[in-house]
C-alpha positions, 0 to 999 in steps of 0.5 A: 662474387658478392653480388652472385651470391647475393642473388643466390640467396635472394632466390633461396628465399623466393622459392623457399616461400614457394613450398613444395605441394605433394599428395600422398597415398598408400596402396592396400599393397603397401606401396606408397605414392607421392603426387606432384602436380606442375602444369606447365607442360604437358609432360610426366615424370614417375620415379620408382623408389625400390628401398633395395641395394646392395646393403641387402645383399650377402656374401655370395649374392653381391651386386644382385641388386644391380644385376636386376636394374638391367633384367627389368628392361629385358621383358616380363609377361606382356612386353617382351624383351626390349620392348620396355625401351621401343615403347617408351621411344615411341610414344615420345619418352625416355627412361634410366635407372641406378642402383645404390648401397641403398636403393634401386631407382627407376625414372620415366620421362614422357608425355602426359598422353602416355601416362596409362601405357606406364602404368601398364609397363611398370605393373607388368615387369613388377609383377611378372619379371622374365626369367629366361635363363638365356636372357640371365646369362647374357646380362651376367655378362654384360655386368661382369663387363661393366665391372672389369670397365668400371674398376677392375680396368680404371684405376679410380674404381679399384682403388675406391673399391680397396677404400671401402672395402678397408674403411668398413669391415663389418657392415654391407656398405663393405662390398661394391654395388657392382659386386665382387667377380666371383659373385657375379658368375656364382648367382643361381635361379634361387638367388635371383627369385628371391631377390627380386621377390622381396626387393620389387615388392609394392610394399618396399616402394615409393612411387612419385609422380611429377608433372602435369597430373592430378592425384585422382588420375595417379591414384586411379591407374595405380588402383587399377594396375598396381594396387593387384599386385601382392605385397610380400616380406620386405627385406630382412632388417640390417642389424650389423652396425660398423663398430668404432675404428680405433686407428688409422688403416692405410692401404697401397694399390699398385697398378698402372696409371699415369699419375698418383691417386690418394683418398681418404676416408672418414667415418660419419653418421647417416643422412639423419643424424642431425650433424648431417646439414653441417657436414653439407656445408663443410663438403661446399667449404672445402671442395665446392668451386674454385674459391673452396678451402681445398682447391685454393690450397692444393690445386692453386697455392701449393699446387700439389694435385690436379683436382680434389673432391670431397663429400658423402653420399646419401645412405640410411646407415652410418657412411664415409665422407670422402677425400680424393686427389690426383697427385701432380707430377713431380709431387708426392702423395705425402705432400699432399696428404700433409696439406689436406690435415692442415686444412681440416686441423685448422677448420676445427681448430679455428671454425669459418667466418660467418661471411665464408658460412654463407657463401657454403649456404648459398651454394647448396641453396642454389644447387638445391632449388635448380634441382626442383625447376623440372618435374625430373628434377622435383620427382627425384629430391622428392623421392630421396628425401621420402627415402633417406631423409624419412619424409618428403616434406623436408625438401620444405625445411632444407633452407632452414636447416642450413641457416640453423647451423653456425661457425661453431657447429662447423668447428664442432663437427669437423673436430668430431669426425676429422681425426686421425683414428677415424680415418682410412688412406688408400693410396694409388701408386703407378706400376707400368712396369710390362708384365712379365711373359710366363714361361713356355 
């Protein structure tokens, strides 16, 4: 195990001497635009970075911003409906998309002789976007589909869903990305022009390029196919903050499932905040592998879950680092739930050694550069930290950031943000008794 984590730090500092080059333009449009060249290969991969998630959404619109990941595959003024997916087959690519709290990312994978088709694909859905009605009411019901499949009917997404909800009362991480049900049925034409108006404005987006391109080549399509699309008013400001949690908030959720499920949440800063490295190294502490903290004491020593996980999800306003469990048979939430504060109590109370410290960098280290060996995986971490972290150039500083952070900032932040009032429990609780049948 030493001798891997050797090596892993031995890369670290390899790669960490290899900076990541990048171009950057900006569009008249506002949109910004981020060049990486690797020529390894002859392919390409262009992420689209929309700064537009559920956070800008408002009760009554919630999940709009997903709803739009599948209206862009369903046809604008050139390529018609589908055709975003039969073109990119055939000329050897692939595509996805994901939707956040906090944005709404679009990724394409092809060969580089597709490079000019792209541009005139993606500058067709973002400028003239089909609204057709019938197509609308169809993907509504696909969404509400995915949202009966992915929480109503999974006993891991309602409770999640019940967590958030809970932890955060004030600001719009409140609401699910998938959004609430009677939203989804509710959205009207206006809603989703206006959406799509300020959300997929060339000014509210980031573009990246990865791959076997030159930055005058991306430049010059981009001048010819985006650069004529006007910009607009960029979503408004979200000027709610989530106020202070003053006590512990427990929630119970009884549903059928086979075993017991218990998560717990606490409130931490945003992806800026300068605590943000150490608490990256105290998720790989308590949860990353079978030699975390966690793992060791509740799924083999004490053996009280099945699994446990940790951690937080990057986001540009203050967010929850997360706990969940999956309690085993014959034992009980209480138990586990017990066992979890000891471990987090004693990392504040007594801190890591240097030794475990860099076991935890290492990991993130190792994890981290894996990600920058494929176009893919360079135009994606480019773009997140362009987004969350507020310039691509951190990817450059991740190694030294992780080595600032000591046994004493560790001990520092765990007792700043593991506390009793600051923390919400949701607990999953199985009930298989058959419903009973109403009366005739």
């Amino acid at each position: 195990m030493r001798r891997l984590f050797s090596l892993c730090a031995l890369l670290a500092c390899t790669l960490a001497a290899q900076d990541v080059k990048v171009t950057t333009h900006t569009l008249d449009n506002g949109m910004k635009i981020l060049v990486h060249e690797d020529h390894d290969v002859p392919n390409v991969a262009l992420y689209f970075f929309y700064k537009i998630g559920s956070r800008n959404e408002r009760p009554g619109t919630t999940g709009i911003s997903h709803f739009f990941e599948h209206m862009m595959f369903n046809g604008a003024k050139k390529f018609g409906p589908k055709e975003f997916d039969n073109m990119m087959e055939k000329n050897g690519g692939s595509n996805n998309a994901y939707t956040s709290h906090d944005v709404t990312v679009y990724t394409d994978w092809f060969p580089k002789s597709a490079l000019e088709l792209m541009f005139d694909m993606e500058s067709d859905r973002i400028r003239d976007l089909s609204f057709d009605p019938k197509i609308i009411q169809s993907e509504r019901g696909v969404v509400y589909s995915e949202r009966r499949t992915s929480v109503d009917n999974n006993p891991f997404g309602v409770l999640y869903e019940q967590l958030f909800a809970s932890a955060i009362i004030a600001h719009p991480y409140h609401w699910p990305v998938v959004g609430w049900a009677s939203d989804i049925e509710a959205w009207t034409m206006d809603d989703l022009k206006a959406h799509f108006k300020m959300g997929y404005a060339p000014n509210n987006c980031v573009m990246i390029a990865s791959g076997d391109v030159t930055p005058e080549e991306i430049i010059a399509l981009a001048k010819k196919y985006i650069e004529p699309i006007p910009r607009q008013a960029p979503p408004p400001e979200v000027r709610t903050k989530e106020p202070e949690q003053l006590g512990e908030r427990r929630i119970s959720v009884r549903r059928p499932a086979q075993l017991p499920m218990l998560m717990m949440a606490y409130h931490v800063p945003s992806t800026r905040d300068a605590d943000q490295p150490a608490l990256d190294l105290i998720e790989a502490l308590l949860t990353t592998g079978r030699s975390s903290r966690l793992y060791r004491r509740l799924v083999e020593k004490d053996q009280l879950v099945l699994n446990v996980d940790g951690g937080t999800q990057e986001s540009l306003d203050p967010t929850l680092f997360l706990f969940t469990m999956q309690v085993r048979t014959g034992k009980t939430t209480a138990e586990a739930e017990k066992a979890l504060y000891e471990e987090l109590d004693l990392l504040a109370a007594k801190g890591v050694t240097p030794e475990e410290l860099d076991k935890a960098r290492n990991q993130i280290l190792a994890q981290f550069y894996r990600g920058l060996k494929t176009i893919a995986g360079k135009a994606n971490l480019l773009g997140r930290y362009e987004v969350f972290n507020g310039s691509w150039d951190k990817v450059n500083s991740v190694a030294s950031e992780l080595d600032a952070v000591k046994p004493a900032d560790i001990q520092r932040v765990a007792a700043k943000y593991f506390q009793e009032k600051n923390r919400t429990v949701a607990t999953l609780i199985p009930d298989n008794t058959p419903a009973k049948e109403s009366s005739k």
